[in-house]
N, C-alpha and C positions, 0 to 999 in steps of 0.2 A: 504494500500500500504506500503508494508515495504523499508527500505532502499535501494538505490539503490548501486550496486556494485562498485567498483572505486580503481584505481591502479595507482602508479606512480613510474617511476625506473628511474636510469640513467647508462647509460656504455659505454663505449667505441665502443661495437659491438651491432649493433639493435638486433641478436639475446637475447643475455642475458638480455637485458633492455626487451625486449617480455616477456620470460621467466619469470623474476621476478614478473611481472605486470600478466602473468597468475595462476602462483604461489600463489601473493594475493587476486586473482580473486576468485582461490577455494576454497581457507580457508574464506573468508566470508560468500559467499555463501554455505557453507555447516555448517555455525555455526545459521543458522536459524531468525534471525535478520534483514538477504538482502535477496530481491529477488532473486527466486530460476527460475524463469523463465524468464528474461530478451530475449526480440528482437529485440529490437534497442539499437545501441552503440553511441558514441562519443569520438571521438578520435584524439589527438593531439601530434604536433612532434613538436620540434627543428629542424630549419633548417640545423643541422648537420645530419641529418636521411632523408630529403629530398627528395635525388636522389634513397636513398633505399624504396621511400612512397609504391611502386607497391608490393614489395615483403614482407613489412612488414604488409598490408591489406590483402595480400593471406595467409598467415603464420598466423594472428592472426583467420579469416575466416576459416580456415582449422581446427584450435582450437578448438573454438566457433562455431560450426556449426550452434545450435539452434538459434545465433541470425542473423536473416536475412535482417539488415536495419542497414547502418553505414551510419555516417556523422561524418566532423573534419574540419583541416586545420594543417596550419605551423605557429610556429614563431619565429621569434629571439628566444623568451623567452615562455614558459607553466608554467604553473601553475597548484597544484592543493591541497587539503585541510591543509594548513601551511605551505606551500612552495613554492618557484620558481626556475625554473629552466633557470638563463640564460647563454648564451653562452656554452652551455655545451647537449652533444649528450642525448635525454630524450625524453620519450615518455608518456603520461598518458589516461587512459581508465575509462570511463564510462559505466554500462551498464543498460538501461533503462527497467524497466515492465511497459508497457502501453498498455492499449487497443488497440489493431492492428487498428480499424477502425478510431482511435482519432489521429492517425500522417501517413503522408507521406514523404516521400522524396525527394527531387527534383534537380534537375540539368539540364543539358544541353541537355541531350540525353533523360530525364525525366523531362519534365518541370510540375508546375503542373496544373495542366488540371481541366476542368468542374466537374471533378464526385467525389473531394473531398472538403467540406466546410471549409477553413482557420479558424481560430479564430485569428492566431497568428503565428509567424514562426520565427526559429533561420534561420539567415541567415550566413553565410561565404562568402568571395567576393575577388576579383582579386584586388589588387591594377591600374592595367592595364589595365582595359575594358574599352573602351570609355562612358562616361556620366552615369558615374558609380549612381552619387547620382542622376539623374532620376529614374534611372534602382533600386534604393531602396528605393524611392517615388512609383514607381509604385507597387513593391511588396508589399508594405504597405496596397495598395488602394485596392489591391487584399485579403484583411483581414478583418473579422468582426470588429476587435477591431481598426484597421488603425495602428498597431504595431506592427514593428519585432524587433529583437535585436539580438547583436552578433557579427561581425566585419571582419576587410578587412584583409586575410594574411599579413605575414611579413616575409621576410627570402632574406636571401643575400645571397642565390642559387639560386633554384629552387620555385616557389608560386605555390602551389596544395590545393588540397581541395578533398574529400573523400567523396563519394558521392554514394551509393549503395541502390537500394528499393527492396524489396519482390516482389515490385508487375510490377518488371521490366521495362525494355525501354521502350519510346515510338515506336513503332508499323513505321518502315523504318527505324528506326536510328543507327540500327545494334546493335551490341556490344562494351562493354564497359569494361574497368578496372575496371572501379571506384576510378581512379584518376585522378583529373580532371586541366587544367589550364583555366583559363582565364573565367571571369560573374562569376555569383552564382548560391550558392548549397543550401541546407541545409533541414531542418525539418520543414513541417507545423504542425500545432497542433491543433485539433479539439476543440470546445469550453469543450469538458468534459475532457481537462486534464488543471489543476487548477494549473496557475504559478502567482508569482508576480516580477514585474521587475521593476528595480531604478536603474537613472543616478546619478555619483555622480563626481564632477569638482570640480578642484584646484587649482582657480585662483581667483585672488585676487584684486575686481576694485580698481584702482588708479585713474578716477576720477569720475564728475558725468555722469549722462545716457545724453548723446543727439540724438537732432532728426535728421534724415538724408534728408537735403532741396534740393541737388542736386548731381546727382551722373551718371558714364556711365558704365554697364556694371561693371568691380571689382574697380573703381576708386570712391570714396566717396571725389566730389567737395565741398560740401557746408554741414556744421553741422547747428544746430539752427540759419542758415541763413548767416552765418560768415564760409569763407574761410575753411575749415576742415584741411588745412596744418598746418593754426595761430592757430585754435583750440588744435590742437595736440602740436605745440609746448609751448602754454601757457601750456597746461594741467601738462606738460609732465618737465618743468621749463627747458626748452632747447633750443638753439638759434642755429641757423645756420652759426652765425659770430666763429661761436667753433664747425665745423664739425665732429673732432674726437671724441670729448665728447658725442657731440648728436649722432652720431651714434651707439657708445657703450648705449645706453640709448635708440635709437628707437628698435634695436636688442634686446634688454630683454623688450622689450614690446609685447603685444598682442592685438587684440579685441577684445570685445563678442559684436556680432550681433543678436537681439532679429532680425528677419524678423516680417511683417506685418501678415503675413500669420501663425504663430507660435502661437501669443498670446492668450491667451481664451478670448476673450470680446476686454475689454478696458483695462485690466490690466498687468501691465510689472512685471514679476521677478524681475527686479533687481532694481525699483524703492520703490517695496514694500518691498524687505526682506534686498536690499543691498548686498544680496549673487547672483549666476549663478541656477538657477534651469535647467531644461530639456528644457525649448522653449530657453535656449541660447546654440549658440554653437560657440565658440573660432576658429580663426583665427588670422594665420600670416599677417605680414605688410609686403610686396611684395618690397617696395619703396618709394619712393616719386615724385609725379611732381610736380616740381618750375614751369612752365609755367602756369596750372592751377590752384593753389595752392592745390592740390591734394591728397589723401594719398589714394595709391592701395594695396587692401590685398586681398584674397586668396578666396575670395566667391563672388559670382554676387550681387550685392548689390542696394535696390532699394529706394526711396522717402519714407518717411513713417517707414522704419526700426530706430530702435535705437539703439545706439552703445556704450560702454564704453572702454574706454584703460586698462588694463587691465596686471599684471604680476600674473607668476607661483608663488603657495606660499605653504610652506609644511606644518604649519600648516594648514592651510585652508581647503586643501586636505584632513589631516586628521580628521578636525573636520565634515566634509562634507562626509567622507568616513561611520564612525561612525555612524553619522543622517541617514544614509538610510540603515544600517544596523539596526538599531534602527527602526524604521519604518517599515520593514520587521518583525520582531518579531514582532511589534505589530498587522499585518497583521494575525498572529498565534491565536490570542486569540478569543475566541467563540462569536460569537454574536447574538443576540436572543435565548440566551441559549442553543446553538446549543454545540455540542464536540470542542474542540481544537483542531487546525491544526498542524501536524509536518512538519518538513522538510523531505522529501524521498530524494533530492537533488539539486546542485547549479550549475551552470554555472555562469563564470566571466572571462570579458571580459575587457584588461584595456591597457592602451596606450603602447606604448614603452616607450614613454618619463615620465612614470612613475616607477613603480616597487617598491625593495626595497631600490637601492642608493636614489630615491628620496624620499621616507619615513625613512630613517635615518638608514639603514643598510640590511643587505640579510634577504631576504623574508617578510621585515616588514609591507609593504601593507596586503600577506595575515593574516601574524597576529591579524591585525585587527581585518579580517571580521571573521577570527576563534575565535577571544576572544568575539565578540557581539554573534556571528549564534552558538558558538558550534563545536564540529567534525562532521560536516554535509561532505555527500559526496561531493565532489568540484570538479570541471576539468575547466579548460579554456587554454586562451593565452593571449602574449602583441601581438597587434593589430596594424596595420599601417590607422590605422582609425577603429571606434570605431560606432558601429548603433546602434541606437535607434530610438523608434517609428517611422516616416519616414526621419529620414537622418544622415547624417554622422558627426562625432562629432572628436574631438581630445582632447589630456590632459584631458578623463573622463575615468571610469571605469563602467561596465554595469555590474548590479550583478540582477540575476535570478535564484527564489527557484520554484520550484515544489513543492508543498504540498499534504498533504491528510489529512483526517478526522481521 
């Protein structure tokens, strides 16, 4: 499998940022290197290109005839192999060579159905749908491996998603753009197309793990059997007789909630390594109730879960961005004496509230992942939530290689 294709422009008119991006499209592809027969794409905009998503899918489609299978989204910000692209009108394109029978499509009007076997699936998602993170529990469940990845639009316009299969509608549900609002889209992936995927979080516990003794619903009453409002404010060296102080101080805090349901066994992440792995996922603190002594944050939360408080930290970020970029190359290396795996291509997937102000200047997140991986083809976005395996994450970044032998 050779390289896969991949373009990123930006301009003021979505024509000439198309243009560009098909421009580089050719010259790869005819320099013998990249795949010469791509048919499935992926494709992302800045929600400055938004409202133009319908004409810029027909236009690029019109192109590109041969490839018959898109799938994208919007965001604030795209990304793609050393660069970001935020606040600023940009579009980046991928184009996939995979075995037609190892991926489908999916969406609203094509959901996917019996007569294709999951392994695995990139998902795109509405920030908007109701009971969204069931709705990506269940897709999960619907997967041999019980893992998708990929994340929830972003855009302070329009939220779409691009959503186009070969192998068409489902059968009454008419016709379609292929721009879509509202639930998810995206790509399944048959077990014979070989990716590996890593969460990687930027947070930083402040203090130790407790256990969660009583709780209703998103309110967490009782820590290790003790009040969880006293909890937090010992943790946390903050007093309530100094409201304005503590609140500047419960405001730059967070939680990570290991659920019951997450851990493998009996063992916790963050007891054992002291860092956030992929069974934790971060959440806001909502408020507080003084009647209960209470602290409510952002996720259903139940007995048995463990919690730590928790702030943004840029180191951390980066040395946790690094570690599974690390890890991924080592995933490259033969085993059993078998050939070495390359990268054909990446997708990366990473919060808003990251980027590269938060990594210490423009684009310097993906610098990163290009000084570990390489000029590996890349495309992504910043994400208004962030998925992995089955559920929705925030402050992490989700990085996915495709390989080959």
């Amino acid at each position: 499998m050779n390289l896969f294709p991949y373009a990123h422009a930006t301009h003021p008119q979505w024509q000439m940022a198309a243009a560009l991006v098909l421009a580089q499209l050719r010259g790869q592809m005819a320099s013998g290197s990249y795949a010469s027969q791509p048919t499935l794409a992926l494709l992302y905009i800045t929600d400055h290109f938004a409202r133009a998503a319908a004409d810029i899918l027909e236009y690029l489609q019109a192109e590109l005839p041969w490839v018959t299978d898109w799938s994208g989204s919007v965001g604030v910000g795209i990304v793609a192999t050393n660069v970001e692209y935020w606040d600023e009108p940009a579009l980046a394109l991928m184009l996939m060579e995979l075995p037609t029978d190892q991926y489908r499509v999916f969406s609203g009007v094509a959901p996917l159905g019996l007569g294709f076997e999951a392994h695995t699936a990139l998902v795109h998602a509405d920030g908007e749908t109701l009971e969204l993170a069931s709705l990506v529990e269940e897709m999960a469940g619907r997967t041999d491996a019980a893992y998708v990845f990929g994340g929830v639009a972003s855009s302070r316009t329009t939220s779409v998603q691009f959503a186009v299969g070969g192998n068409g509608n489902i059968s009454g549900q008419g016709a379609a753009s292929g721009v879509f609002s509202g639930g998810l889209s995206g790509v399944a992936f048959g077990a014979g197309v070989a990716m590996v995927s890593r969460v990687t979080q930027g947070c930083t516990p402040v203090s130790r793990v407790h256990t969660v003794t009583a709780a209703d619903q998103n309110v967490v009453v009782g820590l290790d059997g003790v009040a969880a409002l006293d909890v937090m404010l010992e943790d946390l060296r903050i007093s309530l007789e100094q409201p304005r102080e503590a609140l500047e101080v419960v405001r730059a805090t967070l939680v990570g909630l290991q659920q019951t349901g997450r851990r493998a066994g009996d063992t916790s992440t963050v007891k054992r390594t002291g860092n956030f792995g992929d069974d934790v996922v971060v959440r806001h603190i909502l408020g507080l109730d003084p009647a209960r002594r209470g602290v409510a944050v952002t996720d259903r939360v139940e007995v048995g879960d463990e919690l730590v408080f928790c702030r943004r930290n840029v180191q951390a970020a980066r040395a946790d961005l690094t570690r599974i970029c690390s890890e991924l190359r080592e995933e490259l290396a033969p085993s059993d004496g078998g050939p070495e795996k390359t990268i054909s291509g990446a997708i990366y997937v990473s919060c808003t509230g990251r980027g590269g102000a938060h990594f210490g200047g423009p684009s310097a997140e993906m610098h990163i992942v290009r000084r570990a991986l390489g000029d590996v083809p890349l495309v992504g976005f910043f994400a208004g939530g962030e998925i992995a395996r089955n559920h929705l994450y925030g402050y992490t970044g989700v990085l996915t290689i495709f390989t080959s032998k």
